[in-house]
C-alpha positions, 0 to 999 in steps of 0.5 A: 159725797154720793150715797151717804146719807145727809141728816137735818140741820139740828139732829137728834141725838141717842146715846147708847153707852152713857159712860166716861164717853157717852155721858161726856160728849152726849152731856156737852150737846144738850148743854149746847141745846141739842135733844139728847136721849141717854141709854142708861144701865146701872145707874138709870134711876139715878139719872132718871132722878137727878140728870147728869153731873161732869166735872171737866177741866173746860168748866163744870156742868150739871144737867138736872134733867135728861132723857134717861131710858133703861129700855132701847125700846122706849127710846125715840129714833134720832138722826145720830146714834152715838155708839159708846157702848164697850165693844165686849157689849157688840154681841147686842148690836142687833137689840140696840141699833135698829128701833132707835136709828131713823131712816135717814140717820147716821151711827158715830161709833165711838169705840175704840179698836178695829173692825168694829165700824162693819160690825155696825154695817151689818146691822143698819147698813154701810151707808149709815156709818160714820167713824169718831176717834176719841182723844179724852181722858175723861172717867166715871166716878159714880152714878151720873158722874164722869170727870173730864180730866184732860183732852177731848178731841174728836176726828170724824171719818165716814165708813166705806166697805171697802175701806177706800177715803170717803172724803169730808161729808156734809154730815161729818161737818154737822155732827162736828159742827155740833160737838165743835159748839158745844166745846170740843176740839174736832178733825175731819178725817177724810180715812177712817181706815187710815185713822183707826190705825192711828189711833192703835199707837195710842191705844195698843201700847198704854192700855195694855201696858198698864194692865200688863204692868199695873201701872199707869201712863205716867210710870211708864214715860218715867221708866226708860225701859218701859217706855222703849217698850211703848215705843217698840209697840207703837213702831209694830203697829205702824208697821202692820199699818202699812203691810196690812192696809198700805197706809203709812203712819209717819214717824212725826205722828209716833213721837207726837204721842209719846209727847202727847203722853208725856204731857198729860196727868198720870192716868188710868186708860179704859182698860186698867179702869176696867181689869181694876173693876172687874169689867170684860176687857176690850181685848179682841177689838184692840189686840186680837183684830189688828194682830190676826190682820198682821200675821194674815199678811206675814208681818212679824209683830212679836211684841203685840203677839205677846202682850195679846196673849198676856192679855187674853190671860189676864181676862179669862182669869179675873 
């Protein structure tokens, strides 16, 4: 598609976040033989010492060398910044992004919430933006350590500023072809707007729930009554969807997911992971955003309304 930027045929990568995400997905294309360079915070002189350890279901790996950075401005610019910070973290955006990003280079944003894209727009510029919505249940469980428990796809959606489909670009199908060798499922997305929606049916009622309720998703299918709640949540933001930005979710994609859940091992979202530890809460990019863009438009979502302000509770208090 005209004005998006295209990259080389064997990008360099950055990672900036080298958790449960980063550390996987950026562990999984230097396996694949691509240049990987590795923003670390606690624990860099570990990874700086001893690589990067993954144990997944698809097969176990170590990488005892990586390029591990505590400074961004140590860091190389490369083609493709994979942004996997926590969006509580994108107050330092503007530090993070322009000295490691080429010119022609393109920012995957690996975060989860709404809005978030043109937060880096503003940094780098709209057409250096391309949207990647995670479907892992992936963890880090120690220094240099992430445990890839289940799933992995990838959907690849480039950024418009007006929210309008951007269409399949030449380089979605790179940086995908690249993740696609190296062992993951991957989806071109030609609506990045359309998809983030989508990715709230998952997000908004399982990592909230299980911080609300202090459980986790396989308790919640378990119970008829919270999982009607789930489900309630899942119909809410369907329905701010196509009130907010006229896209409609269709009901298959709903029910998909409750399968989907259903499926998968008892697991503990980003989120709970998070309040157990005692790290910021993503509260305002997964709840607050797509709630103030539902009561903007006069659409009732009473259920997000509250686990929102239970929510904001729960993380100004810990």
């Amino acid at each position: 598609m005209t004005g998006k930027r295209d990259i080389h045929a064997k990008p360099t990568y950055a990672v900036i976040g080298s958790g449960a995400v980063g550390a996987f997905y950026g562990g999984c294309l230097q396996r694949l033989g691509r240049e990987v360079h590795f923003l670390c915070h606690s624990d860099y002189t570990h990874v700086k010492q001893h690589g990067l350890r993954v144990d997944s279901i698809n097969g176990n790996f170590t990488l005892p060398k990586v390029y591990a950075y505590s400074n961004v401005n140590e860091m190389p610019r490369c083609d493709v910044v994979i942004l996997a910070l926590k969006t509580t973290h994108n107050h330092l955006l503007p530090e993070l992004l322009p000295s490691v990003i080429k010119n022609d280079g393109v920012v995957l944003v690996l975060q989860n919430g709404l809005g978030i894209e043109q937060q880096v727009a503003e940094v780098v510029g709209g057409d250096r933006v391309m949207g990647g919505l995670c479907f892992l249940c992936s963890n880090k469980i120690g220094p240099g350590h992430v445990n890839h428990l289940d799933y992995g796809r990838v959907e690849f959606a480039d950024y418009t500023p007006d929210g309008s489909p951007a269409g399949i670009t030449p380089r979605m199908r790179k940086v995908g072809g690249d993740f696609d060798r190296a062992g993951n499922e991957v989806v071109y997305n030609e609506d990045l707007t359309l998809a983030r929606w989508k990715k709230l049916i998952w997000n908004i009622p399982f990592n909230g729930l299980t911080v609300v309720l202090n459980t986790d998703t396989a308790a919640i299918m378990a119970d008829p009554d919270i999982r009607k709640r789930a489900y309630t949540l899942m119909l809410e933001v369907q329905a701010a969807a196509r009130a907010c930005v006229g896209r409609e979710i269709e009901d298959s994609f709903v029910q998909m997911m409750l399968d989907w859940t259903e499926k998968m091992e008892p697991y503990l979202p980003s989120m709970k992971l998070d309040h157990d530890a005692g790290r910021p809460l993503e509260v305002e990019a997964i709840f607050g955003s797509p709630l103030r863009a539902a009561l903007g438009v006069g659409c009732d979502v009473p259920g997000l309304a509250e686990i929102y302000e239970r929510l904001t509770l729960i993380s100004t208090s810990s």
